[in-house]
VMD Tcl script that draws the C-alpha trace (Angstrom):
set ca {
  {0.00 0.00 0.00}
  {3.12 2.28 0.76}
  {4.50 1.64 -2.39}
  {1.26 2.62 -4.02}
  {1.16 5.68 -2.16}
  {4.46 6.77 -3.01}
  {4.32 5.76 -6.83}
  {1.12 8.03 -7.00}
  {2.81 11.10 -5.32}
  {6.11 10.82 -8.35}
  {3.37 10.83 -10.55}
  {2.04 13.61 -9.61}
  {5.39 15.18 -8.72}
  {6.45 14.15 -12.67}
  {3.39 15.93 -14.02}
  {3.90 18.87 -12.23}
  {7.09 19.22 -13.35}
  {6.25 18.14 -16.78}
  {2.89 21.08 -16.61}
  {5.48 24.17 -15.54}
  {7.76 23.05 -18.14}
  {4.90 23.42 -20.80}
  {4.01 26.68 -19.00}
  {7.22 27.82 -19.55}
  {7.54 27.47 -23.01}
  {3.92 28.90 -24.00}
  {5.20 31.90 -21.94}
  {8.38 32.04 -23.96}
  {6.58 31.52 -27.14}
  {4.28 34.09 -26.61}
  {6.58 36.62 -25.42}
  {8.86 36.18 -28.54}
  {5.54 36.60 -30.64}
  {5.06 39.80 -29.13}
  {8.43 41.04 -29.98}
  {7.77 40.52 -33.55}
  {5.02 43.00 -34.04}
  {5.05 47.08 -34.33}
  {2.14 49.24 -33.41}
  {0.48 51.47 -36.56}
  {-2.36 53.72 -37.08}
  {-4.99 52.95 -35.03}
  {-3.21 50.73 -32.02}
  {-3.00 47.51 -34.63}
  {-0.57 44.84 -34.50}
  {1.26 43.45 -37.59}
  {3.02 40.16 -37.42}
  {6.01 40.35 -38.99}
  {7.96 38.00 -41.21}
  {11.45 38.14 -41.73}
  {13.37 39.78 -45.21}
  {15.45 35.93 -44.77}
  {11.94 34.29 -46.01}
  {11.48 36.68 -49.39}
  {11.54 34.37 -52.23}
  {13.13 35.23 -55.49}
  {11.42 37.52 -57.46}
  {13.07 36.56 -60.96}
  {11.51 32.82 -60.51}
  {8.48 34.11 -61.54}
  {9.47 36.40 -64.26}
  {9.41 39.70 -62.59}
  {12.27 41.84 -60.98}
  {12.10 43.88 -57.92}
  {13.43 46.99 -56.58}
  {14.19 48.61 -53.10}
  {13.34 52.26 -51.93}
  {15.43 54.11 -49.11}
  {13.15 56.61 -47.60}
  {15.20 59.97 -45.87}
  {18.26 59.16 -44.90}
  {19.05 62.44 -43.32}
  {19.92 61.41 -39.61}
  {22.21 59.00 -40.41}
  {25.64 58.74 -38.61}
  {28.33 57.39 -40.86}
  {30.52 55.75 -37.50}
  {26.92 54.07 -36.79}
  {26.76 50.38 -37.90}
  {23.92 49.92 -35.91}
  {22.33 52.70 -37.59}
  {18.45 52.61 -39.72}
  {20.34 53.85 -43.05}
  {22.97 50.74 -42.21}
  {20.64 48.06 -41.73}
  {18.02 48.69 -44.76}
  {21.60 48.41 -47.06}
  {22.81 44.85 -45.35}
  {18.96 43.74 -45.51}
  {18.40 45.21 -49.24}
  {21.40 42.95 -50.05}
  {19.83 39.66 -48.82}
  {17.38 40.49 -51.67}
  {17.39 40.35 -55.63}
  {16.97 43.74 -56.16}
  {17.78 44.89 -58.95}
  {18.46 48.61 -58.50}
  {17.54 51.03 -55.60}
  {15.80 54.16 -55.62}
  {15.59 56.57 -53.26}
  {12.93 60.40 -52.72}
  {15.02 62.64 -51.15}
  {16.92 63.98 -48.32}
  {19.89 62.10 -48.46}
  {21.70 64.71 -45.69}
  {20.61 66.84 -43.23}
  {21.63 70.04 -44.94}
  {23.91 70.98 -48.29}
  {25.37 74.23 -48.96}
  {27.08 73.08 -52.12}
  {30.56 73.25 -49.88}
  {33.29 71.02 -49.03}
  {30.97 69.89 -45.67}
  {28.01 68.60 -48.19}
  {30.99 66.98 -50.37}
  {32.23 64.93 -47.50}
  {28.50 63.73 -46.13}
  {28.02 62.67 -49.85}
  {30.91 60.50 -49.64}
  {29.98 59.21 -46.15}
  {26.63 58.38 -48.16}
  {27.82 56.80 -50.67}
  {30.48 54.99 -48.73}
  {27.37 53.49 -46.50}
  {25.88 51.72 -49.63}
  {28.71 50.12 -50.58}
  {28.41 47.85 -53.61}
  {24.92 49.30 -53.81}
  {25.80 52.59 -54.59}
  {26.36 51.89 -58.37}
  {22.65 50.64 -58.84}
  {21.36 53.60 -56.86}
  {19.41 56.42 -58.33}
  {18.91 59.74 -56.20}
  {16.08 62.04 -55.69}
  {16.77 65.60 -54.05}
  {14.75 66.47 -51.00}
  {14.83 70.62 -49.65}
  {17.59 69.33 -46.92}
  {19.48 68.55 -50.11}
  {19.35 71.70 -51.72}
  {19.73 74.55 -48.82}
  {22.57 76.04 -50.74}
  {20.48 76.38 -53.69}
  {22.57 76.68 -57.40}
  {25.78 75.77 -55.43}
  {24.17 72.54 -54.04}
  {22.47 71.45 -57.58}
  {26.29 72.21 -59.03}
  {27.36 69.95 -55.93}
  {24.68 67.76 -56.64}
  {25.55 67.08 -60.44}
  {29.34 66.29 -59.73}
  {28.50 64.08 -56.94}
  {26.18 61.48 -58.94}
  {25.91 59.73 -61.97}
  {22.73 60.18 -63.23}
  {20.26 60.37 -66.80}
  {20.83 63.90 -68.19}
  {17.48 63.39 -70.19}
  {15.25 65.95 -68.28}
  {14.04 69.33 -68.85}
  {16.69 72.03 -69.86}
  {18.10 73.21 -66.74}
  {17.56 70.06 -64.86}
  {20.11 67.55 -65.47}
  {20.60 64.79 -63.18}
  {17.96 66.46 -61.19}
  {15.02 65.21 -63.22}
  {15.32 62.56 -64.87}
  {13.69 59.36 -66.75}
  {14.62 56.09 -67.66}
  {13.31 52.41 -68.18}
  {14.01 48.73 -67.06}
  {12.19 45.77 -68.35}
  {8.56 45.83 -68.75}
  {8.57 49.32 -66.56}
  {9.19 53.24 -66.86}
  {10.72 55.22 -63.91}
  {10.40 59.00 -64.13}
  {12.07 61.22 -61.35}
  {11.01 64.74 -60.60}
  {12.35 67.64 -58.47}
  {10.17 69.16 -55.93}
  {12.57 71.88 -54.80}
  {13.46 73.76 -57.49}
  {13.29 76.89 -58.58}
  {11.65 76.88 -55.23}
  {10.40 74.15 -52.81}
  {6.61 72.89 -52.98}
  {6.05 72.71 -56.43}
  {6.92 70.71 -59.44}
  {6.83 73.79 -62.07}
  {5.78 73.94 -65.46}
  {8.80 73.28 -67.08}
  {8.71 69.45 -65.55}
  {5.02 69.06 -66.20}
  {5.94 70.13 -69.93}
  {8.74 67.81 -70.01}
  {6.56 64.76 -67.79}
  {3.62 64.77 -70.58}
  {5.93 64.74 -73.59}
  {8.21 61.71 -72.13}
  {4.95 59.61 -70.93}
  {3.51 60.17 -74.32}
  {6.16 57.83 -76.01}
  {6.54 55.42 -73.12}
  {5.33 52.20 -74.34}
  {5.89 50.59 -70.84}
  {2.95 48.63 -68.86}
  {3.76 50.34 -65.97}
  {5.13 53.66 -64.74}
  {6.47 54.82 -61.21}
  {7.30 58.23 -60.52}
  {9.23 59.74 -57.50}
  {10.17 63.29 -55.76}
  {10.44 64.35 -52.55}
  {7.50 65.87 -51.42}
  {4.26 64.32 -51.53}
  {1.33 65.99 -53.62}
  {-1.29 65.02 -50.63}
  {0.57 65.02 -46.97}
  {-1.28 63.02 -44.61}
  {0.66 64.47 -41.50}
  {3.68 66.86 -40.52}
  {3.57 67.74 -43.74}
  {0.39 69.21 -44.03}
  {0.70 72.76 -45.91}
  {4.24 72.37 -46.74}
  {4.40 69.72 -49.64}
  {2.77 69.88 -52.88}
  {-0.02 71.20 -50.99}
  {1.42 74.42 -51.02}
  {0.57 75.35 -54.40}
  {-3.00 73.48 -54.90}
  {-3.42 74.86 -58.51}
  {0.29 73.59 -59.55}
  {-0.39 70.52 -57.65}
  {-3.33 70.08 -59.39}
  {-1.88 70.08 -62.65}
  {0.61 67.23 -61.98}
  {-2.09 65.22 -60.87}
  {-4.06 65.44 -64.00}
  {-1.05 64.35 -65.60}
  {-0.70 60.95 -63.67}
  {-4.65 60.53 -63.94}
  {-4.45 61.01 -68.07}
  {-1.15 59.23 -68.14}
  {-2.05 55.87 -65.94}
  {0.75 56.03 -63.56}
  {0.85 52.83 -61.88}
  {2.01 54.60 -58.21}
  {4.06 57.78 -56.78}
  {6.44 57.56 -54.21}
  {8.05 59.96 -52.00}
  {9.25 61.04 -48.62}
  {9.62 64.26 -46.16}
  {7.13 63.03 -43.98}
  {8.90 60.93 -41.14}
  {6.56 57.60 -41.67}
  {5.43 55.67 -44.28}
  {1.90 56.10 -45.65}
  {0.14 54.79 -48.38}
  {-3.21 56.35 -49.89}
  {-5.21 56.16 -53.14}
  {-5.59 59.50 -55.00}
  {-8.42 59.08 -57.40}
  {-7.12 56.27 -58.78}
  {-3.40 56.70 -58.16}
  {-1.47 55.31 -55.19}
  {0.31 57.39 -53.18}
  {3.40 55.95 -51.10}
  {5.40 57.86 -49.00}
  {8.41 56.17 -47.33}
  {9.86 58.72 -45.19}
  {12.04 57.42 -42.81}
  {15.14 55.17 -43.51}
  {17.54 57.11 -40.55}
  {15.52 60.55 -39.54}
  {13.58 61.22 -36.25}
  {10.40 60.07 -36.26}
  {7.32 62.45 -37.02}
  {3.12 61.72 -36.02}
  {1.15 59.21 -37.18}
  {-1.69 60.88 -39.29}
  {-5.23 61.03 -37.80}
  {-7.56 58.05 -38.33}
  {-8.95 58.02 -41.56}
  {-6.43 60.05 -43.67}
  {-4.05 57.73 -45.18}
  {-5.06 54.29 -46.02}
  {-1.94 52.57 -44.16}
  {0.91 53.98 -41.85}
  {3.24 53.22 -39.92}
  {6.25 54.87 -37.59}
  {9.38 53.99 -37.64}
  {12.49 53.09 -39.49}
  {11.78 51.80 -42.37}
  {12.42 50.64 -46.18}
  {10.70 49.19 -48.99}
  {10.79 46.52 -51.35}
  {8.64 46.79 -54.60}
  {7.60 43.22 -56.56}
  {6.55 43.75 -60.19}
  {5.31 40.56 -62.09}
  {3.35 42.04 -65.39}
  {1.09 44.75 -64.10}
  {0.93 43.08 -60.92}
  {2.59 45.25 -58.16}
  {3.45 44.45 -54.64}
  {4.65 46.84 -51.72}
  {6.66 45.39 -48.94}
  {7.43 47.69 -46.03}
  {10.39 46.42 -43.54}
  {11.87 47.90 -40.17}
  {15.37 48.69 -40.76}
  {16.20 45.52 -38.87}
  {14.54 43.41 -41.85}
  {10.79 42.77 -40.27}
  {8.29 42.94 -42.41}
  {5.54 45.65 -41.34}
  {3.06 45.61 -44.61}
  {2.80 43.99 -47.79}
  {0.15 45.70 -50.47}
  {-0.65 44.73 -53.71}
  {-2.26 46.14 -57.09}
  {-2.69 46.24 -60.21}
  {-3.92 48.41 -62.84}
}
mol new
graphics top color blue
foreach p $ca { graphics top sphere $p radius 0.5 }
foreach p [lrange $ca 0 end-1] q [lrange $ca 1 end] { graphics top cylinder $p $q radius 0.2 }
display resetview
């Protein structure tokens, strides 16, 4: 009877044990989950995958691409740093060329100071650099004509834009896709003039291309900080350039300037803005306002097979925070 006894009470000793081990796991398990998710508009929580489990874009025909968003905080000692991790997690894709909308620096007087940062930029993508295309933001151009002269010598870029803005508008294609690249600071900031909206009509009239992405700096319809000192700014101007992409089918605009990323549909046009690769961190819009958003450091990879296009926002550290896709 004893033995009985004392058989019953290792039993129960044994699955006691064997319960708070279980306990202990689930605990683990669900603490780890709750690591993996970042808060957006509204309080929600994402789940986020990993840039590691990205298949291969090319497998199914298509080709991808990577955005940086501003870059303008970024510390060039700092390998810990937002700007730093987006590069070593855009490598661990198959991207095949990045883009970027603007405010590379914090400032740029068109002096030796700017000329050094640019280095420091360029030195921070690494092999990337030479499948990079740049977009000026207003932190880019604070010396004005000195920093577009800077601006010029510094990059390679298409000199197919309007006179007078060489390397700082600019269009060209790759594969089944045309990329146009407009300046939203200059002659002065908040407006893409005339002279680009000339220029914009006459090169997507001969674009045979199925789709077509456009980038500058600041966004035609702010949904935050922004507010009244984008595109905004000049409604009638802004307007204009709208009509254009309407008339013209643009398959999606991207940007930056505001300090989070965004995405919104403009009568029929998506809107991206992907503002924040290594730059402080700026207010979530209001409920309602933008479709999507998020806070935080941030790039983006964009998926193209045919018409069909996919938007994949990840944390610096390679999480993914949203995935949207379209098509025309």
């Amino acid at each position: 009877m004893k033995q009985e006894l004392d058989f019953k009470k290792v039993s129960i000793l044994i699955f006691a044990v064997a319960l708070f081990f279980v306990s202990c796991l689930a605990v683990f398990f669900i603490a780890k989950s709750a690591m993996d998710v970042k808060k957006t508009e509204g309080g929600l929580a994402v789940r986020m995958k990993s840039i590691s489990d990205r298949g291969a874009s090319g497998d199914d025909g298509g080709f991808s691409f990577a955005i940086l968003g501003d870059t303008q905080g970024f510390k060039s000692k700092d390998e810990n740093g937002g700007f730093q991790g987006a590069v070593e997690n855009i490598r661990k894709t198959d991207a095949s060329f990045v883009m970027t909308v603007g405010d590379l620096l914090s400032s740029c007087d068109g002096g030796s100071k700017c000329e050094k940062k640019y280095a420091d930029w360029k030195r921070a993508l690494g092999d990337l650099y030479g499948k990079t295309y740049e977009v000026m933001g207003n932190h880019d151009r604070t010396g004005k004509e000195d920093a577009d002269e800077l601006w010029q010598e510094t990059f390679d870029l298409p000199q197919n834009g309007p006179e007078g803005y060489s390397e700082l508008a600019y269009s060209f294609d790759f594969e089944n896709s045309h990329f146009v690249v407009l300046n939203s600071e200059m002659p002065e900031e908040h407006v893409v003039d005339r002279a680009q909206r000339d220029w914009l009509e006459k090169d997507l009239s001969v674009t045979d291309k199925e789709n077509i992405f456009v980038f500058f700096h600041e966004p035609a319809y702010p949904v935050s900080s922004k507010i009244g000192s984008s595109l905004d700014d000049e409604e009638t101007e802004r307007n204009a350039l709208w009509k254009i992409f309407k008339e013209k089918k643009v398959t999606a605009v991207f940007n930056g300037h505001e300090h989070i990323y965004s995405r919104k549909n403009v009568e029929g046009v998506y809107q991206f803005v992907i503002g924040n690769t290594d730059a402080y961190d700026h207010d979530l819009p209001k409920k309602g306002v933008a479709d999507f958003a998020y806070q935080g450091k941030s790039f983006a990879i964009v998926d193209l097979i045919g018409e069909r296009v996919t938007v994949s926002l990840y944390s610096s550290d390679g999480k993914l925070v949203d995935e949207f896709g379209f098509s025309e």
